[in-house]
N, CA, C and O atoms as CSV, one atom per row, in Angstrom:
chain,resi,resn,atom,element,x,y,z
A,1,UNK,N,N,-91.776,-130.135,-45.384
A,1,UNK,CA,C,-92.437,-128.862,-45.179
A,1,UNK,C,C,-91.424,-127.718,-45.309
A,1,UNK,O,O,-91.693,-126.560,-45.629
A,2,UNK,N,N,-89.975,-128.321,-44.951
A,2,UNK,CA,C,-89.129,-127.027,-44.701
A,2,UNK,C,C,-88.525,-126.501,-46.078
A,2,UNK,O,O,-88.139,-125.378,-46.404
A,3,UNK,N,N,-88.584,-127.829,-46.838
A,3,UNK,CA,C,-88.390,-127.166,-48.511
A,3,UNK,C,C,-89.306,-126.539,-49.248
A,3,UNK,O,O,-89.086,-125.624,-50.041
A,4,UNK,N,N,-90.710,-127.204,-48.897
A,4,UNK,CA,C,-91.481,-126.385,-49.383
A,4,UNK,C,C,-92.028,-124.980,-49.106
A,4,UNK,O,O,-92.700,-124.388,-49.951
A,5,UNK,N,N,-91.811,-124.597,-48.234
A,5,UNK,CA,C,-91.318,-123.354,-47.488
A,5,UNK,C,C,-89.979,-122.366,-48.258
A,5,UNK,O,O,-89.941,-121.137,-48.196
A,6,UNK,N,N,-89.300,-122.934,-48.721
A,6,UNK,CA,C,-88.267,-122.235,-48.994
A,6,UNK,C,C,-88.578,-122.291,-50.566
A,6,UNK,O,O,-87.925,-121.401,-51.110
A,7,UNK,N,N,-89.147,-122.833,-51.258
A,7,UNK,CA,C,-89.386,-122.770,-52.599
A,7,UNK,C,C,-90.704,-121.654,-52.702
A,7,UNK,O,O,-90.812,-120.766,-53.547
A,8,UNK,N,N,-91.516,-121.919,-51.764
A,8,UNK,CA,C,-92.221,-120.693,-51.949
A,8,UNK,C,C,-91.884,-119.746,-51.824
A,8,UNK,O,O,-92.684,-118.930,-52.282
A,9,UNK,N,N,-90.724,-119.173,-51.253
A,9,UNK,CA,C,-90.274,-117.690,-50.347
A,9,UNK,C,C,-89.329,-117.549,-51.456
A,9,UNK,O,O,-89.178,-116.381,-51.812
A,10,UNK,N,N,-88.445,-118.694,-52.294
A,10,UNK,CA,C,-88.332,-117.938,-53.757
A,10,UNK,C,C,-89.101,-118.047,-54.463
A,10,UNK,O,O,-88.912,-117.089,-55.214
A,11,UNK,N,N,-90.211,-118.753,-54.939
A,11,UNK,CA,C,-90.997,-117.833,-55.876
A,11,UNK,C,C,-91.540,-116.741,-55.670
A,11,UNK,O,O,-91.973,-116.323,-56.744
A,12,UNK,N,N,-91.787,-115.914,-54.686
A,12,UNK,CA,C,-92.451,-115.344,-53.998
A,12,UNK,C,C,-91.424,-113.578,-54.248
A,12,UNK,O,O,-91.712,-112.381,-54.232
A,13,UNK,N,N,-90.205,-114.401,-54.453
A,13,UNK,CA,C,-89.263,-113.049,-53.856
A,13,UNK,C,C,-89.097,-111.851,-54.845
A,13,UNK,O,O,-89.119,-112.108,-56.049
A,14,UNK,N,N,-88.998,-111.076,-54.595
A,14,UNK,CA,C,-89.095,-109.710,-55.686
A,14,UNK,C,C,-87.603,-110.573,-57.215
A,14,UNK,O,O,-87.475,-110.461,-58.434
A,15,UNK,N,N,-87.040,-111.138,-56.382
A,15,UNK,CA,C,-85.241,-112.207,-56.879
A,15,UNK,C,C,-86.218,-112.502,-58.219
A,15,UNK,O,O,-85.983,-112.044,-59.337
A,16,UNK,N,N,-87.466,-113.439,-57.846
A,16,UNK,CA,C,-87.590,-114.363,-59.259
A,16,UNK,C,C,-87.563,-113.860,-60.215
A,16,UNK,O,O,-87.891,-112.685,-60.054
A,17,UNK,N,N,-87.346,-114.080,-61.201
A,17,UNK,CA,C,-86.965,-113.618,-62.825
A,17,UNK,C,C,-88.463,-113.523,-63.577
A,17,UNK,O,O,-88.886,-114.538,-64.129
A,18,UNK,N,N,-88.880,-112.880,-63.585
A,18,UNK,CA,C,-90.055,-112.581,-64.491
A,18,UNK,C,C,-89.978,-111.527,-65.306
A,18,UNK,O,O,-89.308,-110.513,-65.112
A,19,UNK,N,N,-91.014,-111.886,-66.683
A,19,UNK,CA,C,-91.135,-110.702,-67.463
A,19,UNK,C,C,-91.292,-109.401,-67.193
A,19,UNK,O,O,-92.225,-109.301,-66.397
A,20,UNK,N,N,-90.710,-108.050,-67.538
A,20,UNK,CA,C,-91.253,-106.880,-67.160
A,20,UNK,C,C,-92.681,-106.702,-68.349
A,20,UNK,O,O,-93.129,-107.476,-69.196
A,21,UNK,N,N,-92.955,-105.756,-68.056
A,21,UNK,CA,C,-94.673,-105.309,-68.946
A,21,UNK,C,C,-94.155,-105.517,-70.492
A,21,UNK,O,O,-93.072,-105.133,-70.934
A,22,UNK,N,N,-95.142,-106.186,-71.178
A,22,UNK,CA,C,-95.126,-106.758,-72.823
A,22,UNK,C,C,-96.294,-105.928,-73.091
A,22,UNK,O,O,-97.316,-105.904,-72.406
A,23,UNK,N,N,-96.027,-105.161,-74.280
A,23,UNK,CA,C,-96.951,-104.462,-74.847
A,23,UNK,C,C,-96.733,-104.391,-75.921
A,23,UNK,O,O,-95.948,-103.677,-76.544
A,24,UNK,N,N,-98.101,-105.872,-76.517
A,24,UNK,CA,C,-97.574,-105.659,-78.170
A,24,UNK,C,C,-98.269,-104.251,-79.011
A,24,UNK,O,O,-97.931,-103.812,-80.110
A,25,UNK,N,N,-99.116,-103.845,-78.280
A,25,UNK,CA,C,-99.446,-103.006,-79.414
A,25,UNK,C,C,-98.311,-101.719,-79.145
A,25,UNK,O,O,-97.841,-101.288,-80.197
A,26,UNK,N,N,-97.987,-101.289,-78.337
A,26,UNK,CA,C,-96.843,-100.355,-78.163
A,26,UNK,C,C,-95.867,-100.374,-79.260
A,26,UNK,O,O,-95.489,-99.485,-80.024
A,27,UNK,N,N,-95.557,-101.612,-79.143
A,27,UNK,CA,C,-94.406,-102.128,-79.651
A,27,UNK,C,C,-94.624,-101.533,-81.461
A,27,UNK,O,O,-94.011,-100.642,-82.050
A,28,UNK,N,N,-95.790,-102.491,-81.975
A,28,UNK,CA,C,-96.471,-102.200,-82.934
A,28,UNK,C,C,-96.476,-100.398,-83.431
A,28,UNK,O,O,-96.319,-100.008,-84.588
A,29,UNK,N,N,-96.591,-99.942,-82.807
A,29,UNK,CA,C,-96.425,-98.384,-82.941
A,29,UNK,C,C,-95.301,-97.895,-82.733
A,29,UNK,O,O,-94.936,-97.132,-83.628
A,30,UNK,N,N,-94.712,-98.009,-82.034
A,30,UNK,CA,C,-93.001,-97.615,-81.994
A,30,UNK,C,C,-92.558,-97.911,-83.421
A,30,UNK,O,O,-92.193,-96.980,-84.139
A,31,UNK,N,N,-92.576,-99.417,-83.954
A,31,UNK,CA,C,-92.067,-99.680,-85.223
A,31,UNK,C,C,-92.966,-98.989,-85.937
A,31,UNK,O,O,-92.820,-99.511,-87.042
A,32,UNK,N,N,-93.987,-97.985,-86.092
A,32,UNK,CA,C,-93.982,-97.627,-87.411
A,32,UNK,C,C,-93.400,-96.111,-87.672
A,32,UNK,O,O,-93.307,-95.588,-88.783
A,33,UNK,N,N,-92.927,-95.354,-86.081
A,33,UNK,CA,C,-91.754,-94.489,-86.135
A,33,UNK,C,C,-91.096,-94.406,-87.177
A,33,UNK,O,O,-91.212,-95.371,-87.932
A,34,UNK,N,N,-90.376,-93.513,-87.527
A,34,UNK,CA,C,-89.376,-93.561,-88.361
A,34,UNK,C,C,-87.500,-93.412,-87.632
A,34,UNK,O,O,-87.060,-92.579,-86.839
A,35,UNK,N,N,-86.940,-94.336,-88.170
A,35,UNK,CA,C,-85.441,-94.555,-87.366
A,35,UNK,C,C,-85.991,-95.904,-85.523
A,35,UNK,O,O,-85.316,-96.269,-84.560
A,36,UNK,N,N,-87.175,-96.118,-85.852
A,36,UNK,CA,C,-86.880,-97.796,-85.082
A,36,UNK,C,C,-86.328,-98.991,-85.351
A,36,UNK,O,O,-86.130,-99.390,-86.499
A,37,UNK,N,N,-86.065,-99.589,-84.377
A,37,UNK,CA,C,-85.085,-100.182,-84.184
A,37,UNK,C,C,-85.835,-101.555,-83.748
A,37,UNK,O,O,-86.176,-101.370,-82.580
A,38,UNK,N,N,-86.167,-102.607,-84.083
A,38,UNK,CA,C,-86.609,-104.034,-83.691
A,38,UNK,C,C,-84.936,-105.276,-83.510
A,38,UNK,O,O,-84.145,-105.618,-84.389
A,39,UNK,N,N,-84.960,-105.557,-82.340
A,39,UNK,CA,C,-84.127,-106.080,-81.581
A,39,UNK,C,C,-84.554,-107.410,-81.461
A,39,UNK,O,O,-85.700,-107.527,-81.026
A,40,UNK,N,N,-83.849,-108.625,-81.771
A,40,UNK,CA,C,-84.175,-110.111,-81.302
A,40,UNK,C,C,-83.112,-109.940,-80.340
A,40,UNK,O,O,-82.111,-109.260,-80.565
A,41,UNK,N,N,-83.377,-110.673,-79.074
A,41,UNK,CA,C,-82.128,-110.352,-78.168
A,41,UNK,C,C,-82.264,-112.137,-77.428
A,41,UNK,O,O,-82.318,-112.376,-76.221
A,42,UNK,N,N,-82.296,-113.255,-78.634
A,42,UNK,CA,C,-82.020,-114.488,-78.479
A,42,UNK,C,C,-81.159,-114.733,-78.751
A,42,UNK,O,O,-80.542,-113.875,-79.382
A,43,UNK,N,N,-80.382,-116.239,-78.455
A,43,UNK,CA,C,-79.271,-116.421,-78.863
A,43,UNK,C,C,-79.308,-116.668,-80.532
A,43,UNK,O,O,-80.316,-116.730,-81.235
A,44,UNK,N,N,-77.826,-116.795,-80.972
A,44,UNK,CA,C,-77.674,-117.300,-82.147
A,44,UNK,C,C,-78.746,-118.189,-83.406
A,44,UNK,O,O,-79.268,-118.170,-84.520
A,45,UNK,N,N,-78.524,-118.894,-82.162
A,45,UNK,CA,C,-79.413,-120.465,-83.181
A,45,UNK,C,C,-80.333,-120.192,-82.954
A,45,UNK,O,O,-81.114,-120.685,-83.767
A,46,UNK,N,N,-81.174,-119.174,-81.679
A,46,UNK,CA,C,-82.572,-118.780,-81.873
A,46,UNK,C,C,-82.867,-118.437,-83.099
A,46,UNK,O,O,-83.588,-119.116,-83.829
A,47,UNK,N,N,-82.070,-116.826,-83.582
A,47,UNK,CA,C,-82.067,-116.222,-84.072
A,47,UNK,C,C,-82.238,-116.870,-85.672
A,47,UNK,O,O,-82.880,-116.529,-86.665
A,48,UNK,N,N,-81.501,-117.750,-85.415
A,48,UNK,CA,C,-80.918,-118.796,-86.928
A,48,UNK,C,C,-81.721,-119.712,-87.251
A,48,UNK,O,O,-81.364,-120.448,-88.170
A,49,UNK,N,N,-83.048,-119.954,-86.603
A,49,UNK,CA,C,-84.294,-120.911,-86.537
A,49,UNK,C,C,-85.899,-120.101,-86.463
A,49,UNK,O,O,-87.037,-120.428,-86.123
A,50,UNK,N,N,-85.141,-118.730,-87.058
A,50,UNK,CA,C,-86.513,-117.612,-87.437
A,50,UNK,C,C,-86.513,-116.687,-86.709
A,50,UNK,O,O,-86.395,-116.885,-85.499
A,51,UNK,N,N,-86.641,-115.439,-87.204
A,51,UNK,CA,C,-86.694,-113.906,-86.690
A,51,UNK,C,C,-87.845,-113.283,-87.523
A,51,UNK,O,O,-88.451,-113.695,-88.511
A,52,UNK,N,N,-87.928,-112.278,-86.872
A,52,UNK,CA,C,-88.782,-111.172,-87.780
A,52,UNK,C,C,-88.491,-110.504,-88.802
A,52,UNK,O,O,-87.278,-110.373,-88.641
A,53,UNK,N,N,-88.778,-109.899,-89.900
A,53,UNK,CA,C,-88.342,-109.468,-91.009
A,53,UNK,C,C,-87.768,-107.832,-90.125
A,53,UNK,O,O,-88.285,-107.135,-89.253
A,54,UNK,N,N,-86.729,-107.766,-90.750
A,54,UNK,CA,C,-86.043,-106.601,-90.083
A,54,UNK,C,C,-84.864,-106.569,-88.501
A,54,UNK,O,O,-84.115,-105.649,-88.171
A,55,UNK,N,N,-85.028,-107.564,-87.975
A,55,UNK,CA,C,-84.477,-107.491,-86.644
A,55,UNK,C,C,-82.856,-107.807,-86.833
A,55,UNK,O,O,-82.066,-108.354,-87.603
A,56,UNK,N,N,-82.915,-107.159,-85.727
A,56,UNK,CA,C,-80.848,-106.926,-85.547
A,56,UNK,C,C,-80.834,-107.979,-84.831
A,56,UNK,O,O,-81.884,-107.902,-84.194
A,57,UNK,N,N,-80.092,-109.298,-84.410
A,57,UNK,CA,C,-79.637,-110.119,-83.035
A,57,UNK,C,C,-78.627,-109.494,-82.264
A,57,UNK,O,O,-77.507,-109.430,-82.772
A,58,UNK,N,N,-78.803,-109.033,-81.164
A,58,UNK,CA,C,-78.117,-108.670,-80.428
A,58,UNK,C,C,-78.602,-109.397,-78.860
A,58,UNK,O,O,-79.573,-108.957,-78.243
A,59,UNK,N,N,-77.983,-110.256,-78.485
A,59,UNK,CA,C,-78.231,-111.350,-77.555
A,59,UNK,C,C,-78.207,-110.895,-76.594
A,59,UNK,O,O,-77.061,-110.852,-76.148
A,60,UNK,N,N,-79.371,-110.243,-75.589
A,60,UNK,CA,C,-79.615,-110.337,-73.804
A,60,UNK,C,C,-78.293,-109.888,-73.272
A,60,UNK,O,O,-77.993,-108.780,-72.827
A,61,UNK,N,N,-77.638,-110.847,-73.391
A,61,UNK,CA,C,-76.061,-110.278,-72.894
A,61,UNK,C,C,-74.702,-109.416,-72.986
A,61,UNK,O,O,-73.695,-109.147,-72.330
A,62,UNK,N,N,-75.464,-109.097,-74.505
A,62,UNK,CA,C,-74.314,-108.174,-74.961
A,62,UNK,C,C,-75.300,-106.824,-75.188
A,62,UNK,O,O,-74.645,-105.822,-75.471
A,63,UNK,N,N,-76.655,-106.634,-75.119
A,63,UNK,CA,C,-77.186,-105.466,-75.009
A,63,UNK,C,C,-76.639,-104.328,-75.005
A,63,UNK,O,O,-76.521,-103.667,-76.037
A,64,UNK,N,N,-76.278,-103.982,-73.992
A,64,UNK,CA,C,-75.356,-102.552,-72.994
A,64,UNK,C,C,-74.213,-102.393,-74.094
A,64,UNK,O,O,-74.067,-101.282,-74.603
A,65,UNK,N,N,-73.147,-103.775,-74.602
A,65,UNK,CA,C,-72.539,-103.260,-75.201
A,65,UNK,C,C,-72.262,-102.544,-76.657
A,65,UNK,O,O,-71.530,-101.657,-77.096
A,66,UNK,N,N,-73.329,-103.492,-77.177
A,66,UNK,CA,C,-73.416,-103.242,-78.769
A,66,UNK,C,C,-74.771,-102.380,-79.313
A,66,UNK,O,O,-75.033,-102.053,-80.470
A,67,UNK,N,N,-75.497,-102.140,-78.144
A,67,UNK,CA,C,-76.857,-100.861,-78.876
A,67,UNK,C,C,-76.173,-99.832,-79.509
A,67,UNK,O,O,-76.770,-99.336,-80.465
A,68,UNK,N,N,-75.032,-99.357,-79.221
A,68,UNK,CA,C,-75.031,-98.267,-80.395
A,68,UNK,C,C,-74.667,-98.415,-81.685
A,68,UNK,O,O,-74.536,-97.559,-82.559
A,69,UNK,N,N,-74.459,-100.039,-81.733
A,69,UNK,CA,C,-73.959,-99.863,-83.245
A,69,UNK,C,C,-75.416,-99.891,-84.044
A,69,UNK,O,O,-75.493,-99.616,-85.241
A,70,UNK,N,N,-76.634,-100.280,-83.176
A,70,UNK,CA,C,-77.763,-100.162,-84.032
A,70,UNK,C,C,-78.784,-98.699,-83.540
A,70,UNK,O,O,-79.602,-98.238,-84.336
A,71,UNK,N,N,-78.642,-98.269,-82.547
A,71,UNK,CA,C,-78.905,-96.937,-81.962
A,71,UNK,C,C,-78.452,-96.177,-81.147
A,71,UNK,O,O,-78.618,-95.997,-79.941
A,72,UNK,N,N,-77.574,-95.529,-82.288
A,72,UNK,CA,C,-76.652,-94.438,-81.066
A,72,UNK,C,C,-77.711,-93.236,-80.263
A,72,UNK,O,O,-77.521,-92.837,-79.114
A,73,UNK,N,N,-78.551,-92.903,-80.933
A,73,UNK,CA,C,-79.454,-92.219,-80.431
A,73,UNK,C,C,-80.420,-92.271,-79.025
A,73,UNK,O,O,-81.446,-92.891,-79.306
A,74,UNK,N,N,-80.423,-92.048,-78.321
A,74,UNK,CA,C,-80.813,-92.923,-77.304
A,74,UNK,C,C,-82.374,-92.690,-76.751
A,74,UNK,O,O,-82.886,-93.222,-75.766
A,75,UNK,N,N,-82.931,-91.805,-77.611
A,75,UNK,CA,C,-84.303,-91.209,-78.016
A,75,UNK,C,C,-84.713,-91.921,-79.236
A,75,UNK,O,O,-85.663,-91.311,-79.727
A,76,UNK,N,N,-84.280,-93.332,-80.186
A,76,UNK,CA,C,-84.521,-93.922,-81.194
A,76,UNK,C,C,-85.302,-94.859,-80.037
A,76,UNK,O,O,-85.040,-95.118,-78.863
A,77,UNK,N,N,-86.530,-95.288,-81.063
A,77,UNK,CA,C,-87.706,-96.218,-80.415
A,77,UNK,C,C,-86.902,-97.616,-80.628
A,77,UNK,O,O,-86.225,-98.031,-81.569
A,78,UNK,N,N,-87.231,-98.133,-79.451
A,78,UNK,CA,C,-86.056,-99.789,-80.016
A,78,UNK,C,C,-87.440,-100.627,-79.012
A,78,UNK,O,O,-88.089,-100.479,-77.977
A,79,UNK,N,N,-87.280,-101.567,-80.206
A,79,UNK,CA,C,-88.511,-102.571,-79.663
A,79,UNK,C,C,-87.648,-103.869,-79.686
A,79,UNK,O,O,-86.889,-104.273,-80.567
A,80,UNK,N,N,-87.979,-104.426,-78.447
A,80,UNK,CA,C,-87.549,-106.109,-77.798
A,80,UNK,C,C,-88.457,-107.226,-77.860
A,80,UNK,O,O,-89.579,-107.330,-77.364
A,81,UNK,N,N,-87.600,-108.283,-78.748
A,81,UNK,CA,C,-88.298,-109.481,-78.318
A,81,UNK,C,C,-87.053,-110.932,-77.839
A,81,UNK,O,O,-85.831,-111.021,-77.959
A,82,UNK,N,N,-88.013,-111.794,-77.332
A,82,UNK,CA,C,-86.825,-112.882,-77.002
A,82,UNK,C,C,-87.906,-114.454,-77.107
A,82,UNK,O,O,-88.775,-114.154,-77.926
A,83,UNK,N,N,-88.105,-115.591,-76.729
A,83,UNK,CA,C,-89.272,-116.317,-76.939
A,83,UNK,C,C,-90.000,-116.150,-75.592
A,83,UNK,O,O,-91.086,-116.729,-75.593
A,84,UNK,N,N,-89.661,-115.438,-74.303
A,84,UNK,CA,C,-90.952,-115.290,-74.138
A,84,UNK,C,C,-91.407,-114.313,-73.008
A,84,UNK,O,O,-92.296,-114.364,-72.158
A,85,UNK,N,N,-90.314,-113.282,-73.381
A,85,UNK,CA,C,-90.507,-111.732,-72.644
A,85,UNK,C,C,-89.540,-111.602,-71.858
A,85,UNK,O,O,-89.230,-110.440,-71.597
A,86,UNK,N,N,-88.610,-112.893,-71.112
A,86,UNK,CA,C,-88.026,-112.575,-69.873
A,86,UNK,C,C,-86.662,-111.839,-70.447
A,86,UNK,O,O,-86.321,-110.791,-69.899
A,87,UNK,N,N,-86.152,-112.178,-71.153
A,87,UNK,CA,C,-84.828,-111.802,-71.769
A,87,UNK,C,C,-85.079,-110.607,-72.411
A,87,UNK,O,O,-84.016,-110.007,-72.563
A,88,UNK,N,N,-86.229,-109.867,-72.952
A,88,UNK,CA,C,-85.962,-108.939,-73.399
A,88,UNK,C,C,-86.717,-108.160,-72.755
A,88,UNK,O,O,-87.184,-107.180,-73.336
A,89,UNK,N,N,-87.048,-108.440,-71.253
A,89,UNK,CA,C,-87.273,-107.361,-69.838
A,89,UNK,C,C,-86.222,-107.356,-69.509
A,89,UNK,O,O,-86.033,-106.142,-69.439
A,90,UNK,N,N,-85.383,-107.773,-69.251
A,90,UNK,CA,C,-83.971,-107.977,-68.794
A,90,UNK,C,C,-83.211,-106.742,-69.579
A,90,UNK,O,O,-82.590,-105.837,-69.022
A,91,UNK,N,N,-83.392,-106.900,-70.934
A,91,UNK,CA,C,-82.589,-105.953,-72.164
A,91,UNK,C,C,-83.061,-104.574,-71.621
A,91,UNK,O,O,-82.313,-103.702,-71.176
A,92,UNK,N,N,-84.820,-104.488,-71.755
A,92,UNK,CA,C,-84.927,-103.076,-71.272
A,92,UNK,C,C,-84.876,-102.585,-70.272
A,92,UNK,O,O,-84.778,-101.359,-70.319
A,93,UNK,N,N,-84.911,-103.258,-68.821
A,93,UNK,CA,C,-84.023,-102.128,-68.092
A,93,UNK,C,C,-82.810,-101.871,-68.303
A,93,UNK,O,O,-82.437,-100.704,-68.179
A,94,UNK,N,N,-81.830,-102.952,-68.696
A,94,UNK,CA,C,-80.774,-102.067,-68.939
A,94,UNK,C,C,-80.494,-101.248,-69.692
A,94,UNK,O,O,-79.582,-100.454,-69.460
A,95,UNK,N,N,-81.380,-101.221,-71.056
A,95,UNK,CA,C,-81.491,-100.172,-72.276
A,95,UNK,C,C,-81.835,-98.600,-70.861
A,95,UNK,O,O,-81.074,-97.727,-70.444
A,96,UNK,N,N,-83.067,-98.862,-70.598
A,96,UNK,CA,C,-83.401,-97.899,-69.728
A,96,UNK,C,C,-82.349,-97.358,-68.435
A,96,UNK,O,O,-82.359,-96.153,-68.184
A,97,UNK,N,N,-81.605,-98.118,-67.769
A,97,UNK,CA,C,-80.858,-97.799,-67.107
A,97,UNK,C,C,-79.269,-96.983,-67.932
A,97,UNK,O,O,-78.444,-96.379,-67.247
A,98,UNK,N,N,-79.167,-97.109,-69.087
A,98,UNK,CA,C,-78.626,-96.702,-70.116
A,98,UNK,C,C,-78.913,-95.081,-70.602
A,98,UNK,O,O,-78.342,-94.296,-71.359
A,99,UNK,N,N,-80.114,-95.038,-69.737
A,99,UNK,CA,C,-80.652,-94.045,-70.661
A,99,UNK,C,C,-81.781,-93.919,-71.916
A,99,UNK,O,O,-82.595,-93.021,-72.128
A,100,UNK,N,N,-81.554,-94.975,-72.550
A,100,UNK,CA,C,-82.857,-95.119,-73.478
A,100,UNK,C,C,-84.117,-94.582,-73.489
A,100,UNK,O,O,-84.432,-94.691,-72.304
A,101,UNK,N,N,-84.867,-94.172,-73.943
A,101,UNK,CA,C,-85.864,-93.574,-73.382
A,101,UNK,C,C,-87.294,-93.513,-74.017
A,101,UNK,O,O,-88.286,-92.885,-73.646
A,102,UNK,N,N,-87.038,-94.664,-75.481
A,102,UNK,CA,C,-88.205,-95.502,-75.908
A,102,UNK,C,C,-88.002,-96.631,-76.014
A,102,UNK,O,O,-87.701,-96.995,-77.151
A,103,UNK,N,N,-88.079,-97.901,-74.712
A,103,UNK,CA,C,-87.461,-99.397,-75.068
A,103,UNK,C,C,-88.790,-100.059,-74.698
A,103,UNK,O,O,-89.242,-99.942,-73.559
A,104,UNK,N,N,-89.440,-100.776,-75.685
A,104,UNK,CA,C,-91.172,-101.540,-75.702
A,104,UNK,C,C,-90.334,-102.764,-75.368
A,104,UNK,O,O,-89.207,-102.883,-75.849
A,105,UNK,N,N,-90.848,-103.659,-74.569
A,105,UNK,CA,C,-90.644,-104.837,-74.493
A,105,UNK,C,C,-91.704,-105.683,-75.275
A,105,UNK,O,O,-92.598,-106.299,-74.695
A,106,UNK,N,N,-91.542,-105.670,-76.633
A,106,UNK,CA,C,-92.812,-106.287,-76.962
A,106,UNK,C,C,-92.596,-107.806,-76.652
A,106,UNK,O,O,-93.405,-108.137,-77.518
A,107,UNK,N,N,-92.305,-108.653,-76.292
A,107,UNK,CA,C,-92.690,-110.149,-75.458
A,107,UNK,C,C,-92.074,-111.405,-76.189
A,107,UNK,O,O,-90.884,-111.413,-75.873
A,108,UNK,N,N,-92.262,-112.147,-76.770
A,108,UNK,CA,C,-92.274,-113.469,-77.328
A,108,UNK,C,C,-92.515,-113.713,-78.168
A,108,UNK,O,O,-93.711,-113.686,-78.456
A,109,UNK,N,N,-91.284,-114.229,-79.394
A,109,UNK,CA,C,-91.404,-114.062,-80.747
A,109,UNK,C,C,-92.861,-114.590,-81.641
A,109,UNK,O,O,-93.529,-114.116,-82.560
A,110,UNK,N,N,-92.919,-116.039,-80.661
A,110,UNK,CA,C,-94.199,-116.313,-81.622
A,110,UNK,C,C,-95.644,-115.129,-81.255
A,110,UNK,O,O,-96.687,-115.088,-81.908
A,111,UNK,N,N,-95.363,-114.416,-80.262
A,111,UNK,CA,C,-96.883,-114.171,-79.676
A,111,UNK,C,C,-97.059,-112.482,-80.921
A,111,UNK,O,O,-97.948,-112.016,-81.634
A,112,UNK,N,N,-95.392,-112.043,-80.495
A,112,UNK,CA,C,-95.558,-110.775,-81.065
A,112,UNK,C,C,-95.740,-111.055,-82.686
A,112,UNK,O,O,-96.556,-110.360,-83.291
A,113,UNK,N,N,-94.835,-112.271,-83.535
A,113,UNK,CA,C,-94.768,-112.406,-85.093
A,113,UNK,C,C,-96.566,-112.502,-85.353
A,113,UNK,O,O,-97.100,-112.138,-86.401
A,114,UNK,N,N,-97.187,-112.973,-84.359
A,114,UNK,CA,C,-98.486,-113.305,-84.572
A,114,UNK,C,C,-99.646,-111.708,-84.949
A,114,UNK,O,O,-100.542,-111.408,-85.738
A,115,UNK,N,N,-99.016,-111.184,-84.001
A,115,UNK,CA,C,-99.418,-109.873,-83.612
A,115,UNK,C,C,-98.977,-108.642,-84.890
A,115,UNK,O,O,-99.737,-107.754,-85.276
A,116,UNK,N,N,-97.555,-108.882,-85.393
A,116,UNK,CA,C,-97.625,-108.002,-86.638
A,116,UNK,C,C,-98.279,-108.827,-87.899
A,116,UNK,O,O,-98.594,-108.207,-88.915
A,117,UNK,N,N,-98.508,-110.522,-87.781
A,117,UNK,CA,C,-98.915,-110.471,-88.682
A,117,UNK,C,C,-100.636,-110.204,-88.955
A,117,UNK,O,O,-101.210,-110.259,-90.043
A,118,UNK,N,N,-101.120,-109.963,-87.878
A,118,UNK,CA,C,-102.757,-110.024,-87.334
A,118,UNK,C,C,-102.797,-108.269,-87.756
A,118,UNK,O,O,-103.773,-107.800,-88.341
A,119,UNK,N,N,-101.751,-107.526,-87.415
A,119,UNK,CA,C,-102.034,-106.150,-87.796
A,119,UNK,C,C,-101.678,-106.036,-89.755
A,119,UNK,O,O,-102.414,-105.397,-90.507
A,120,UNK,N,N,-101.037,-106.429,-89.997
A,120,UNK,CA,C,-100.836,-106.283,-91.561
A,120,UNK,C,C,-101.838,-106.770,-92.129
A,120,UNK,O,O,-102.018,-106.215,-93.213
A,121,UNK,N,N,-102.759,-107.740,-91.852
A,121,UNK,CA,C,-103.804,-108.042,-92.887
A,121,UNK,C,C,-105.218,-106.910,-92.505
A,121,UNK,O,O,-106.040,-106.507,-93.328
A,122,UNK,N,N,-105.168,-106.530,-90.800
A,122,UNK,CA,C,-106.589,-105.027,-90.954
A,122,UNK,C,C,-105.863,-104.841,-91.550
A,122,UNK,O,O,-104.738,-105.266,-91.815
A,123,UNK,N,N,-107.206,-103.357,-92.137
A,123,UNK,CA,C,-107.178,-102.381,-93.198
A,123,UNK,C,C,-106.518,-100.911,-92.244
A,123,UNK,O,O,-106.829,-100.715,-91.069
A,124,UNK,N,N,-105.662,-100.079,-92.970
A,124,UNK,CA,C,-105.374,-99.491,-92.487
A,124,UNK,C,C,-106.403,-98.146,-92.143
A,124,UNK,O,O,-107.053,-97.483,-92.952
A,125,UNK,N,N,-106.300,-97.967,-90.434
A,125,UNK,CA,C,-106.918,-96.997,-90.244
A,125,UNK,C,C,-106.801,-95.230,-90.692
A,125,UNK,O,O,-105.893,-94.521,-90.259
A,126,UNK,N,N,-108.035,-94.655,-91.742
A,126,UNK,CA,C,-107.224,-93.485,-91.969
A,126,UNK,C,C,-108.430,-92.196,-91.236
A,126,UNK,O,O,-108.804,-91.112,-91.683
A,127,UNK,N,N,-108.644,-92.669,-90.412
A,127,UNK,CA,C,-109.230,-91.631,-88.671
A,127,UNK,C,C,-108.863,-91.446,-87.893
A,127,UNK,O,O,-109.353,-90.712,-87.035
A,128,UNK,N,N,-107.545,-92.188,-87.817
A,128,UNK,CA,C,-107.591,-92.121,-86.197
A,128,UNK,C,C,-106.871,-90.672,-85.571
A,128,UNK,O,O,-106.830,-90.477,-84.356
């Protein structure tokens, strides 16, 4: 009882590691900005076993240090993915604690690749 007690009070705890907010369509709109920035922030061999057409790898961990070599601007829209949101909630607060001040966490490579490819085949809207 006394472990299970204590496994609940960490899942429970503000501590556990969860995704921050995934918003693919955000995301989706940020990239059609001009001067955005789409970020894989998996490791290597993630990266090296399929990305999105366009994305920089810049790995979760080195975030903070190397965004400016892909946005010095810190008003440039930079959209995050990782496989499955937690790593690239992680990226944007620190983008945001950075200063950043358009960072989409768009979520999980397969969910979001699904998502630009579900938007490229509609027709483009010319009302809105």
């Amino acid at each position: 009882m006394r472990h299970f007690l204590l496994c609940l009070s960490l899942a429970l705890s503000p501590l556990a590691a969860q995704a921050g907010d995934i918003d693919s369509a955000a995301a989706l709109h940020a990239l059609a900005q001009p001067g955005a920035v789409l970020i894989d922030v998996r490791s290597q061999e993630e990266f090296a076993s399929g990305a999105l057409p366009g994305a920089k790898l810049i790995p979760h961990g080195d975030i903070a240090a190397r965004i400016a070599e892909v946005a010095p601007d810190k008003n440039t829209p930079v959209v995050l993915y990782c496989r499955s949101g937690r790593r690239s909630s992680i990226a944007q607060n620190e983008l945001q604690a950075l200063g950043y001040t358009q960072v989409i966490n768009a979520g999980g490579y397969d969910q979001f690749k699904l998502a630009r490819d579900n938007q490229s085949e509609s027709p483009t809207c010319t009302n809105c």
